[in-house]
N, C-alpha and C positions, 0 to 999 in steps of 0.2 A: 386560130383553131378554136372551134367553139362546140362546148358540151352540155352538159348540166351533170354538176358533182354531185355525188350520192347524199344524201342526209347523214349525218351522225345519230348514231341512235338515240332514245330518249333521254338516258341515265349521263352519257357524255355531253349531249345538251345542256343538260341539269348544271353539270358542273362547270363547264364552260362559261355559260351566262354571268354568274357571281365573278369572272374571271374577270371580264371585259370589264368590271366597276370596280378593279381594284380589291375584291376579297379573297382570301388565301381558300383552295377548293381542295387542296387534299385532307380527306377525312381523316383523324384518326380514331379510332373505337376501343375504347378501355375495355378490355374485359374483368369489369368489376367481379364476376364471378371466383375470377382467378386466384384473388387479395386474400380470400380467409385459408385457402387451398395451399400459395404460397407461405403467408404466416403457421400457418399447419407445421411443412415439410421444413421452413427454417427452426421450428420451437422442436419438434423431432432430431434433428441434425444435430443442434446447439445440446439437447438429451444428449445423445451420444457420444459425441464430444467432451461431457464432463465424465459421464462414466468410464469411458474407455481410455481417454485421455487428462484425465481432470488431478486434481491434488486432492488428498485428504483435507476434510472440515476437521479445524482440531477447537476446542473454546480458548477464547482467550486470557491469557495468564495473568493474575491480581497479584499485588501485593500479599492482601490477606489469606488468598487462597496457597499461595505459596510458600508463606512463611508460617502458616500453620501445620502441612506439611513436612515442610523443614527449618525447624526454626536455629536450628545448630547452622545451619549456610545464610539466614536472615544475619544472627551474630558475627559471622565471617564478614559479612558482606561488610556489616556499621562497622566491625573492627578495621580491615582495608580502607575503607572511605575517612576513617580520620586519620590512619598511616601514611594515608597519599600514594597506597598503592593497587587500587581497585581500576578495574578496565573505567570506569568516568574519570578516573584522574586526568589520563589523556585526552579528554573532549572538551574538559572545562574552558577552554577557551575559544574552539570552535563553536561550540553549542552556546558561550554565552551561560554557563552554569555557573560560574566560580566554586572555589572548594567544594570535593562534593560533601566533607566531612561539616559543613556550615549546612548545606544543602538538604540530605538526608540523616543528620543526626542531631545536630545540636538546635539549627534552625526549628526542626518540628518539637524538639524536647522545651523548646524555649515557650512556643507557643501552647503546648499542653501542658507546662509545668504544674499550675494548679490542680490539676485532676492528677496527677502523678503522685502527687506527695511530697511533702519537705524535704525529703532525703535528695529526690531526684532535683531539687533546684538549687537545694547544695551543693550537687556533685556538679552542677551545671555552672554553679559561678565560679567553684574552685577551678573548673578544665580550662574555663574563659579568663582567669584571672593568672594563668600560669604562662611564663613563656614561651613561645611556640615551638623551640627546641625540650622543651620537660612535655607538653603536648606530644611532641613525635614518639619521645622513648618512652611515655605510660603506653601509647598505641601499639605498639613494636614490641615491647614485651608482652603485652596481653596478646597481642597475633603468635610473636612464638610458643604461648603458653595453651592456645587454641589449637597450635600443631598436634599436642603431645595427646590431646582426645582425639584425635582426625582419623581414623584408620588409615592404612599405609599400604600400599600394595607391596605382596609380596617377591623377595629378589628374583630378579626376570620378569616378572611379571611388568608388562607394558598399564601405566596407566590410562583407561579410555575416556574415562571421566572425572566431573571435579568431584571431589569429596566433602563433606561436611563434618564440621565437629558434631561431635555426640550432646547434644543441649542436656539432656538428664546427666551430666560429669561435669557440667560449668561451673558450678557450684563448689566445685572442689578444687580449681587453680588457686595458688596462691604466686603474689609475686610484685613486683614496686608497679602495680598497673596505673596507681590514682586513684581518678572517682572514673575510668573507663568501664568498669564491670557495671558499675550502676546504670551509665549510659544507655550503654547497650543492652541491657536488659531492658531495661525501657523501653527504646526503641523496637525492641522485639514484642513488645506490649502492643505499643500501637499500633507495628507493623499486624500484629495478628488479628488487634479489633478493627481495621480495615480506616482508623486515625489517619495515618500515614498516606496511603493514597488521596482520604480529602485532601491533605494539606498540600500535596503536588499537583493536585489537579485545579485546587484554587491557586495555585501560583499562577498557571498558565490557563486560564477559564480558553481561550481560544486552540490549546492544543493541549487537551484533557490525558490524553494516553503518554505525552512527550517525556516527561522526566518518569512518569513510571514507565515505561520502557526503558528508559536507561537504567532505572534502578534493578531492573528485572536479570538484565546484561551484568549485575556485580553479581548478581546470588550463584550460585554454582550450581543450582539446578536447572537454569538456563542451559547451561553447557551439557551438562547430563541428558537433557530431554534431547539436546541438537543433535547428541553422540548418538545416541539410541536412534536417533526418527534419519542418520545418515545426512544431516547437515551441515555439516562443518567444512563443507568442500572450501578452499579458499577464491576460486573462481565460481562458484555456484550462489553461496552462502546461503542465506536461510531461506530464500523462494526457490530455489531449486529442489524438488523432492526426491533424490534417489530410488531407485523402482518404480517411478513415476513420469510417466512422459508428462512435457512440458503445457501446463494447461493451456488451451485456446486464449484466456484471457492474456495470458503472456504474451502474447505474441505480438504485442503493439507497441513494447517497449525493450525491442529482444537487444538491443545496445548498450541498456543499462543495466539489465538484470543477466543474459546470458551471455554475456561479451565480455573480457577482461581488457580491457580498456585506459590508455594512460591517464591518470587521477582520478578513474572513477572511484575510488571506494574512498574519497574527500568527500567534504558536502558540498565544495565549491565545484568539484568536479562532475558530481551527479547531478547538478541543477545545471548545468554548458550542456551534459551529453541527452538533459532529460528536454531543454529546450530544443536542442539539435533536431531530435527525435520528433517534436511537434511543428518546426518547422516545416521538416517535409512534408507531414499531413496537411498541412497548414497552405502550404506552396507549389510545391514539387507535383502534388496528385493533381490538385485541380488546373494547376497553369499550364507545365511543361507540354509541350504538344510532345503525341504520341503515348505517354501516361495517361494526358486526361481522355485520349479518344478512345483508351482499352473498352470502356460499357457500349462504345457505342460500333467497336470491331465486334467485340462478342457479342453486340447484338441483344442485347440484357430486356431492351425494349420490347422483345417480343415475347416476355415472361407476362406484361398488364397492357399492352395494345397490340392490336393486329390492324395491317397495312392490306389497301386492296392489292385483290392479286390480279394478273397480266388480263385482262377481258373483261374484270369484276365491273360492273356497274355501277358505278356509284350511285347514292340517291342524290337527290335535289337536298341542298342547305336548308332546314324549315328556316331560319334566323336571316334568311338573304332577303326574306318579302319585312322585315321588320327591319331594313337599314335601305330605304329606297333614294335615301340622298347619296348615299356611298355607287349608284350604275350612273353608266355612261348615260347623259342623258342624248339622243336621238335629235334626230332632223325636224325643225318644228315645222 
């Protein structure tokens, strides 16, 4: 049987020929126009997102700024931390602190002693020089002697927050404290001319914010601020906002922060569930078949390239007459 087959058209020619040497012929065509159009509509969306769903910007909490403030919850706090009953007492060994009463009292008293005054590095070799049970009860009595300025809520009345000593009536305890009152007056000194934070953040020049955040955790305006702004939830804790839906940004680590989870609230535990969590990014999205081809089911591709469509024409390759070792070469 003999005929003669129609021509292919010109455009299919076009693409054809590149074929027959080996060049890949389906065009694709970016539409670069697209790119600022997309970034647009995502920087819009990502707006919304924060507004409608985002958390309050609050500024971040100092030392200095806090205990000028309140400096009656600053003296609470030194007084706890060398009683050994301040919320870092329980961390000193996870975190690596040791005492926090070495930590944030006497350690920074030790190193500013000169600018303090003789008094304060008296009071400072007497407390060092004392046995560490007469250390306990000058602390313990100065804490219960810090009760009796504290305001008290009244009977029925539910406590919702911590309370602080009234710092303008310190002055007027008396009782077998030691040289504690001087301490911690000091302390309050430094903590208020913003001393104190240099000295913790030179501790740790690689993690500047680390023990002043802990120390921030002793004050009792910490708590206060938590009670008020509805963060106290035990399963939420302080990134979760109350009245606030969960910001977008959250959502990449929703295992550790909105999940209550066995050991996460250890640091050994949030560092398994925070690796866990990058794992799957890390593995699961890109490997797993059926995950990794979700962009390419939804077709994502047709946001910045367009594909020809069923009859379209393709043009000729211009880059196919500039690789002319790559065609079949012909019958010589």
């Amino acid at each position: 049987m003999s005929g003669t087959a129609s021509a292919p058209p010109a455009g299919q020619r076009a693409a054809a020929e590149p074929a027959a040497g080996g060049l890949v012929t389906q065009h694709v065509r970016h539409g670069y126009w697209k790119y600022p159009i997309i970034a647009l509509a995502l920087a819009v969306l990502v707006g919304l997102l924060g507004v409608f769903a985002g958390s309050p910007n609050s500024p971040r909490a100092t030392i200095a700024a806090t205990s000028r403030l309140d400096p009656g919850g600053a003296a609470l706090a030194f007084t706890q931390e060398l009683a050994g009953t301040s919320a870092s007492t329980g961390n000193q060994k996870e975190f690596g602190l040791g005492p926090p009463g070495e930590l944030f009292v006497t350690g920074p008293l030790g190193s500013f002693a000169p600018l303090l005054g003789g008094n304060v590095a008296a009071a400072l070799a007497q407390y060092r020089a004392a046995p560490v049970g007469q250390q306990a009860s000058w602390a313990d009595n100065y804490l219960m002697a810090l009760g009796t300025i504290t305001e008290q809520p009244m009977e029925g009345e539910e406590m919702e927050a911590a309370a602080s000593p009234d710092y303008a009536k310190i002055g007027t305890l008396h009782g077998d404290f030691g040289p504690v009152p001087i301490l911690v007056k000091a302390d309050v000194q430094l903590a208020r001319s913003g001393h104190l934070e240099q000295y913790l953040e030179g501790r740790e020049p690689g993690h500047t914010l680390h023990l002043v955040t802990i120390w921030l955790y002793d004050h009792p305006k910490m708590l206060s601020d938590a009670v008020a702004n509805g963060l106290t939830d035990d399963q939420w804790g302080m990134v979760k906002e109350r009245d606030y839906n969960v910001g977008p940004w959250y959502l990449i680590i929703p295992s550790i922060i909105h999940v209550k989870l066995p050991g996460g609230v250890t640091g050994t535990g949030f560092v398994l569930w925070n690796l866990l969590v990058a794992l799957i990014f890390i593995f699961v999205l890109p490997l797993v078949p059926g995950v990794r081809s979700l962009p390419r089911k939804l077709r994502l591709h047709r946001l910045i390239a367009r594909y020809p469509t069923r009859g379209e024409q393709i043009p000729p390759d211009p880059d196919a007459r500039l690789h002319p070792v790559l065609h079949k070469e012909g019958p010589a």
